[in-house]
Structures are given as C-alpha cells and as structure tokens.
C-alpha positions in Angstrom: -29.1 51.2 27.2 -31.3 48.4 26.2 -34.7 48.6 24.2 -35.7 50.4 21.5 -34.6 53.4 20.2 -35.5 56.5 17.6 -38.5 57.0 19.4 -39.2 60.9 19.1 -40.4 62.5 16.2 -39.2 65.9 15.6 -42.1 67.6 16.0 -41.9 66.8 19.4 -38.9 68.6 19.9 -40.5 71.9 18.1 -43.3 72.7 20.0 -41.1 72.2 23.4 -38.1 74.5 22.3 -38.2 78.0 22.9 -41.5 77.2 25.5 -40.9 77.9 29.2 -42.2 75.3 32.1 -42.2 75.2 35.9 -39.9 71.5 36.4 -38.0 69.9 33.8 -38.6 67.6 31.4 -36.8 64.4 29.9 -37.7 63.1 26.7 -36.1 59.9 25.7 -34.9 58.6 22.2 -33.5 55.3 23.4 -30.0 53.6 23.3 -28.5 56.1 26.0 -29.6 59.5 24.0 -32.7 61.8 25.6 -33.4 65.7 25.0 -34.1 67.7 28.7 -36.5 70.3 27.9 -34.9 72.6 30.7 -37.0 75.2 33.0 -36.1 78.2 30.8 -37.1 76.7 27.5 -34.2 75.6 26.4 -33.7 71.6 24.9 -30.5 69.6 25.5 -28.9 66.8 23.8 -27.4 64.3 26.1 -25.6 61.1 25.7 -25.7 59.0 29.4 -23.8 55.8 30.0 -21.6 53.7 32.1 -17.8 53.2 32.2 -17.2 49.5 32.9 -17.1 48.6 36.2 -18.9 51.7 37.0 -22.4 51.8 38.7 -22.3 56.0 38.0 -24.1 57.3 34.8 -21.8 59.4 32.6 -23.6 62.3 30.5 -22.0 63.9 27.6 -23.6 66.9 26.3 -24.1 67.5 22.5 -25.2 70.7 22.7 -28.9 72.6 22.4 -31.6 71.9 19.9 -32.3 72.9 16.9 -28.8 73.9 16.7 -28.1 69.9 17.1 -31.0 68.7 15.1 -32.5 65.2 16.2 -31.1 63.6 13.0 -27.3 64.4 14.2 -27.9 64.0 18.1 -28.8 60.2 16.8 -25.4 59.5 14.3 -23.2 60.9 17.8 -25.2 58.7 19.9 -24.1 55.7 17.4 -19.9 56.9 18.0 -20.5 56.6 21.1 -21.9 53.4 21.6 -19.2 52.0 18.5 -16.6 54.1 21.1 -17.8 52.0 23.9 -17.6 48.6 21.8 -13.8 49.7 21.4 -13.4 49.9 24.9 -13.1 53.6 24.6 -14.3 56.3 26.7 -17.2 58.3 25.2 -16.8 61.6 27.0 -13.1 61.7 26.2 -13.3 60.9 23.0 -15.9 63.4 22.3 -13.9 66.1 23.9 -11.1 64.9 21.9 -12.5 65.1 18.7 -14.1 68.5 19.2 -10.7 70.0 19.9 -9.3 69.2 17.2 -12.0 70.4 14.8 -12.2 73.2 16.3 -10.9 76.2 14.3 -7.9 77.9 16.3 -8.3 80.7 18.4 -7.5 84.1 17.3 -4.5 85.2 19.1 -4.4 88.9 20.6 -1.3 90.7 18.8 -0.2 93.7 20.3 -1.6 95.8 18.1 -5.2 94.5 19.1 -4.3 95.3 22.4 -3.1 98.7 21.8 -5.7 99.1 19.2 -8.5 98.1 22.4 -6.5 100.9 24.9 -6.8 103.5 22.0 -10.3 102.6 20.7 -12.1 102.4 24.4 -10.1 105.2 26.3 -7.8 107.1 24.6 -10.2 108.2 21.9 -13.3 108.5 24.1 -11.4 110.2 27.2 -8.3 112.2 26.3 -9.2 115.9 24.9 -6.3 115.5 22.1 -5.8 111.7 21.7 -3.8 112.4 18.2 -0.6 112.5 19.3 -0.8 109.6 21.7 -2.3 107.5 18.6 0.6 108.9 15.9 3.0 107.6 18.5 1.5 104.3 18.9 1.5 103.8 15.3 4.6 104.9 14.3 6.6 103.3 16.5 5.1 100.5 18.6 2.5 98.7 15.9 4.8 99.2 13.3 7.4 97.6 15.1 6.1 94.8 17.6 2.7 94.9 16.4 1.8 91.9 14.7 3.7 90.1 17.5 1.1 88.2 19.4 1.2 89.6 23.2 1.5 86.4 25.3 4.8 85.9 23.3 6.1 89.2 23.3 9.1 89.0 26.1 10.5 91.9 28.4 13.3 91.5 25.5 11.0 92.3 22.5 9.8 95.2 24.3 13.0 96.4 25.4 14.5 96.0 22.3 11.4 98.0 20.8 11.7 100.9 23.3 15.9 101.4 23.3 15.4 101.6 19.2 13.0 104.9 20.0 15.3 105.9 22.4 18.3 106.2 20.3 16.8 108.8 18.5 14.4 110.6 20.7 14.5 109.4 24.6 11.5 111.6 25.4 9.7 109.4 23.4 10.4 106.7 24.7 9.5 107.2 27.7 6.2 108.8 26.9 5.8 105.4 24.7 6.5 103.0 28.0 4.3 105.1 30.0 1.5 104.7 27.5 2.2 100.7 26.9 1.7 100.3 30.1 -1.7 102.2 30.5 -2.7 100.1 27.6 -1.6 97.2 29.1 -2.9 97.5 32.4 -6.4 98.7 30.6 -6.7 95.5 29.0 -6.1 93.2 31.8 -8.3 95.4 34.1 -11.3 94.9 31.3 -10.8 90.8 30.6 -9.7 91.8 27.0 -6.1 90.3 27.2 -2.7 90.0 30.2 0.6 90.5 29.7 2.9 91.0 32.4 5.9 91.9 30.5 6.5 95.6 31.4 5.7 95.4 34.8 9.2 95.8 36.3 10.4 98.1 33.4 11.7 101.5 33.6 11.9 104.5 31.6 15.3 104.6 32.5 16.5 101.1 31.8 15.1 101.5 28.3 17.8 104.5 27.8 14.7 107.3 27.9 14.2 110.1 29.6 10.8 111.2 31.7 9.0 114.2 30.6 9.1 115.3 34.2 12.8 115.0 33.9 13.4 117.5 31.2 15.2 120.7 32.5 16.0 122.7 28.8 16.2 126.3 29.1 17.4 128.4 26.4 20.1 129.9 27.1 20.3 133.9 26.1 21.9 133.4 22.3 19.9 130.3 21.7 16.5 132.3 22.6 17.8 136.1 20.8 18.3 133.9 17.4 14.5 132.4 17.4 13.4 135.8 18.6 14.7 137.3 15.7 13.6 134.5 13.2 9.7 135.4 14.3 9.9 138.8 12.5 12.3 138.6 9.6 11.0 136.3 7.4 12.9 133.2 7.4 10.3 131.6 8.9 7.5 130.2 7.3 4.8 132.7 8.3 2.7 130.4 10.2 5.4 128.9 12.4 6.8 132.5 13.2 3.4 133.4 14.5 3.0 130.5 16.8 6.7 130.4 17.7 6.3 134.6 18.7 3.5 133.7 20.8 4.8 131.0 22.5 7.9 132.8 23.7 5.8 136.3 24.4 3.0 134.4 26.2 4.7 131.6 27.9 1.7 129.1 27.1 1.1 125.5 26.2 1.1 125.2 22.3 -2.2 124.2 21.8 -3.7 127.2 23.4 -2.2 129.3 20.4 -2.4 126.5 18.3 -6.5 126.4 18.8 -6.8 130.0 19.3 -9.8 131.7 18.1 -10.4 135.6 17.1 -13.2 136.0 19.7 -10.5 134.8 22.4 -9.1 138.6 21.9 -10.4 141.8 23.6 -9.0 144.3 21.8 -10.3 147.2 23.7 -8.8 146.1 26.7 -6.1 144.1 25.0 -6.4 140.7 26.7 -6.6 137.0 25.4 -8.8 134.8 27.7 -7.9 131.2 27.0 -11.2 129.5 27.4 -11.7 126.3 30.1 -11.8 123.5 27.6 -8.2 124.8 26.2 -6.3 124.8 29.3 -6.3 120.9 29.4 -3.9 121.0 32.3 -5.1 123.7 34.2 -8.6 123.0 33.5 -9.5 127.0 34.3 -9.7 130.1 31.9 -6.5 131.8 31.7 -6.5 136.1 31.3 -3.4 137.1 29.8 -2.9 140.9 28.9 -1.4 141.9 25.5 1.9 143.6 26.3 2.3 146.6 23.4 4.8 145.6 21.7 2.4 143.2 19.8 -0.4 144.4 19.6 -0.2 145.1 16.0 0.9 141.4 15.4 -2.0 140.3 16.9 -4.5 143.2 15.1 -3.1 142.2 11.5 -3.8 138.3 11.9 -7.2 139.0 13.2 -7.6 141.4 9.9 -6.3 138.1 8.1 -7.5 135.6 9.2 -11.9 136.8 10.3 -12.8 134.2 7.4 -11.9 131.0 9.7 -12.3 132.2 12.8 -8.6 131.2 13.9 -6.3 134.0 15.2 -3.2 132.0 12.8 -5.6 131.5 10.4 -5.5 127.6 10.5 -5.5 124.7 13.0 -2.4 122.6 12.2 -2.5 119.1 13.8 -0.7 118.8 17.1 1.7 116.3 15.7 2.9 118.6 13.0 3.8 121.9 15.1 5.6 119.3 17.5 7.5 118.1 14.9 8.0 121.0 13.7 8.8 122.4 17.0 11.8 119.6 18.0 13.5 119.8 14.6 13.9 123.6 13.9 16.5 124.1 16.4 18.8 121.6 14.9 18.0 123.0 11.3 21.3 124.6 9.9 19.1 128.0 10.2 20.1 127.5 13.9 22.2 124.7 14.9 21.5 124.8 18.6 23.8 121.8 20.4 20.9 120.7 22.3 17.7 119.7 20.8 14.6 121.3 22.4 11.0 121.0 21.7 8.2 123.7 22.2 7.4 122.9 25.6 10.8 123.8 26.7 9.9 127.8 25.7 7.2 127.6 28.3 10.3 126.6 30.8 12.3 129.2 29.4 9.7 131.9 29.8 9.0 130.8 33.5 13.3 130.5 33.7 13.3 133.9 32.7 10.9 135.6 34.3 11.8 134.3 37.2 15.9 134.3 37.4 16.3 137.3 35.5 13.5 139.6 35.4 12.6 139.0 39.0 8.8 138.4 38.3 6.9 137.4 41.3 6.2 133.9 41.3 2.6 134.4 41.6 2.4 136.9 38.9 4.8 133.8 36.6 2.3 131.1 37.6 -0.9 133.0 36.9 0.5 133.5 32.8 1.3 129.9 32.9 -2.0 129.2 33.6 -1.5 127.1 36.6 -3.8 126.8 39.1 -2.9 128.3 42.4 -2.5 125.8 45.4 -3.4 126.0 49.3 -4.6 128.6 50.8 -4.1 131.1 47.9 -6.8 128.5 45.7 -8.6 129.4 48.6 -8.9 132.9 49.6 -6.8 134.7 46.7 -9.1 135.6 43.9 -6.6 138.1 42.0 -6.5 138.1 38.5 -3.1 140.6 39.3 -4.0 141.7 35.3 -1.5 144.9 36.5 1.1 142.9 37.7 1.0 140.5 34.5 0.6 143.3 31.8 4.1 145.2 33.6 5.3 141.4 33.4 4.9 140.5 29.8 5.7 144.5 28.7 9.0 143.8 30.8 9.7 140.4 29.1 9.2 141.9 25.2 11.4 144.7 26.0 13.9 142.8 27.7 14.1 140.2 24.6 13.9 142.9 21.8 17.1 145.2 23.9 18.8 141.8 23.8 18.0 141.5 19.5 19.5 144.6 19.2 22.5 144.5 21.0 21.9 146.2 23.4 23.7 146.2 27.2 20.3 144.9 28.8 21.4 145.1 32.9 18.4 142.3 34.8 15.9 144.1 36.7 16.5 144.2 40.4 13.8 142.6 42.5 11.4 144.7 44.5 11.5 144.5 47.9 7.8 143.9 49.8 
C-alpha cells in the first residue's frame, strides 16, 4: 500500500461509468483503494489489503460509482488503514458498522401476508372474492394482524381461530382453510414462510367443515319461512330471495345476481347464465312451476328500471348475514341455526326423501353437472320432468301451509 495516493481525478471516473468495454479495467487511486470499470459498464469501489501474517489480498467492496463518489471512497479508505493501525480487521469492521447503521428491516405482519394472498389471487382469481375479504378482515386482521408472522405461534393462531369458533364454527373453519391458502401462497411466491398451521385442523380449532354440514329443515321449521315469504313480515326484498331459494333450490347468488332477461316468460323458464353457476360452471334451465308465476311477473313489472329481477343486487355478505341470523330471530326461534345454503340441502332432502324425485331430475335443478357416462352421452334437459318436479314441490309446501293432511308421493316404478 506504499506510494502515492489521490491519483484519479473525477472526471476520469465519469466518462468510464455507464460505458461498456470487452475486458476489465482497474484504475488505481493509491494507498490500497482502486475503481474496476467492470465489462458491463459498471465502476467499483474497492479497498485491498493484507491481514498480518497473510500473503492473500483482502478486498472490501464500497459499493458502485457515482453512488460512492471518489471524495467518500477516499475518507473509507483512510478507516481502514487507521482500522489496520489498530490491529483491527478492515473487512469486519466495515461489515460491522454497516449493520448497524443500517435502518431495520420491515417485518412482514400477518396482515401483509394476508393482505399479499388477497391482493394477488383472491381479488384477481375468485369470481366473488367479497366475502373471503370481509372474513379476513373482520376476524383475522383485526385480531392477529398486526402480529408480525415469524412470531405468530400455532398458539396465537389457535387462540385466534377457537375465539371464531365459539360463535360461528363454520367460520372458522372456512377462515383456517383460507389462512392456509394465504399462507402457502406466500411461501410458494418468496413473499414471506410461516409454518405455523401446517399440522392444524379444522377440528382441533373447535370448527366445523363446510363439507360437514348436514342441516335440513325439518317440516315445521320450513312451513314457518314458507309462510313468512308471502305475508308480509318480511322485509320485501328478503321474502323474494328467500321464496326463490326454497322454490328453486339454487345457490343464492344465482337469485341474488339475477337479471330480468334471465326469464322467458312465454315458455316460463329462467336460464341461469355460465358465469353465475360458479360451481357448476354450465347454464342451468329451470322451468317456472305455476304457482309463481305471478311473483315472478310483478317483480319484472317492478323492477325493468335496473335490470334486476329483485330489483337490487345486495352484497353477498349481507344476504348471508341475513340468511344465518333470521332463523334465530324471535320471529322464528328455530333451535338450530341454519344459513341459506342449508335450503338448497333441504330442497334436494325433500325432493328426494319425500317427493320421490328422480335423482337426475334433483341434480339437473341444482345445477350440478352430470358425471360419467351420463356427462357423456345424456344430453337431456328433462325440462318435463323438472317442471312436474318443482309444480309438485310448491304444492306440496303450500298443502303443508295450510294444514292440510299432505300423504308423500309414492315413487314411480321404471
């Protein structure tokens, strides 16, 4: 490191930054510090020396020009060499101090990496994200979300999920379920890895899988909401979608998102477009059984200004909400709580059990799509079969209103 030193000018430096060359380039200042003008145009600041008793050259990097200007590449070259007078090690000292002037790292919370889950996929891929995003919200962020994720234990997210689960288990698991898509997301894109709900279960959380749930209602539970769609204790918009839901047996955003030119009514049958069957992923033809038809002729007459056959499109969090507390409202006081989904059981229960409906006929108004052979080969629309169907279901539920003895239909034989 002998001889003299400061010998570049700066303008040196300039017109070989940025500029591209076939072999390196070294340029020297003296007293250990040189610039290499690299092969891609780039110009490095490096320190080079020897640790005593050493015959191998250590380099420490400063960093690129003109982000390291030559004026500051010369004041580290002088710590170094005062490091070296000290007996000290340049390179480790160097790496020293830069640590700890660095600014601190920004942590991932689990919010963030909800937040990345529900920002890259959930919003870009899922056809109704809301309800995913309301639940993440309300009760994970809220909760756990400032939390950052490398400290958040099996234990904090237990404790997080069994709080939900006191209150609504189907919840909860949905919300584990979705935690761990989110997590697994982030790991699987380098964003951020937490291994904390690997081994966890719906079940050991105290929730309850959404594949698990078995509700039916039973005959007085169903002849009481019946009733409540037509006598005005409902608010009007709720009795509408509730009617069609237990006439129709379908998911509750296909009424939900229904629009006016979904309805033939010359030959009386609502086609639920592709893009609205999000399970299904195929139109489903339902015939209007009669004993709605004017129902469905006075909230066209209503509602031709929006477009929407129940004149409104109310967000899928609030008819679900709506849906899972009106049972337990003093109107009704059913023991059981149910949610809106569970009418689409109960019309397949029903159809089924007591009015002896073919399957295929029951699965066809559910909008499923056939499987095997019959996705195959079997092309029938069976628009007969469903319109006796859903005429038999609407007069089965309105002799049950009234009182009447209603005696279940025997099934055909083949």
């Amino acid at each position: 490191m002998s001889g003299a030193i400061n010998r570049l000018k700066d303008i040196e430096l300039k017109r070989r930054n940025g500029v591209k060359r076939d072999k390196e380039e070294t340029l020297s200042d003296g007293g250990g510090l040189y610039a290499r003008c690299q092969k891609g145009g780039f110009v490095t600041w490096y320190f080079q020396y020897k640790r005593r008793g050493s015959k191998v050259a250590v380099k420490v990097c400063f960093g690129r020009y003109p982000d390291v200007g030559l004026k500051a590449a010369r004041e580290l070259r002088q710590e170094c060499r005062e490091w070296l007078a000290l007996g000290k090690d340049p390179k480790t000292e160097y790496a020293r101090r830069r640590a700890a002037s660095a600014e601190p790292v920004k942590r991932i919370t689990v919010a963030d990496a909800i937040n990345y889950w529900l920002d890259n996929y959930v919003r870009a891929r899922r056809e109704r994200p809301g309800m995913v995003i309301s639940r993440m919200n309300t009760y994970i962020i809220s909760t756990i979300g400032s939390r950052p994720l490398d400290e958040c234990s099996a234990g904090d997210w237990r404790d997080c999920f069994c709080k939900i689960a006191d209150k609504y288990p189907y919840t909860a698991g949905k919300a584990l379920r979705e935690c761990k898509q989110a997590l697994n997301y982030c790991d699987a894109f380098g964003y951020a890895t937490s291994n904390a709900l690997d081994k966890m279960t719906v079940s050991m959380v105290g929730g309850v899988s959404s594949g698990a749930r078995d509700r039916v209602l039973d005959n007085d539970e169903l002849i009481d909401l019946w009733k409540a769609t037509s006598d005005g204790s409902l608010n009007p918009y709720y009795a509408d979608l509730t009617r069609l839901l237990i006439v129709f047996g379908c998911r509750t955003a296909e009424a939900r998102r229904s629009r006016i030119e979904e309805w033939d009514t010359d030959k009386w049958i609502w086609t639920v477009p592709r893009p609205h069957n999000a399970k299904g992923g195929i139109p489903v033809r339902r015939p209007v059984p009669d004993a709605i038809k004017p129902m469905i002729t006075r909230l066209i007459q209503a509602n031709k200004k929006t477009g929407l056959l129940l004149g409104v499109e109310k967000h899928e969090s609030t008819t679900s909400a709506w849906g899972q507390r009106v049972g337990r409202s003093p109107q009704f006081r059913h023991a059981e709580r149910w949610a809106f989904h569970d009418l689409r059981r109960t019309f397949s229960t029903y159809l089924n059990g007591t009015l002896h409906i073919a399957p295929h006929v029951v699965e066809q108004l559910l909008g499923h799509v056939m499987q095997g052979v019959m996705a195959v080969y079997n092309r029938s629309e069976y628009m007969a079969e469903k319109t006796e169907a859903l005429n038999k279901w609407v007069e089965w539920l309105d002799a049950l209103a009234s009182g009447g003895n209603v005696i279940p239909l025997q099934k055909t034989k083949n």
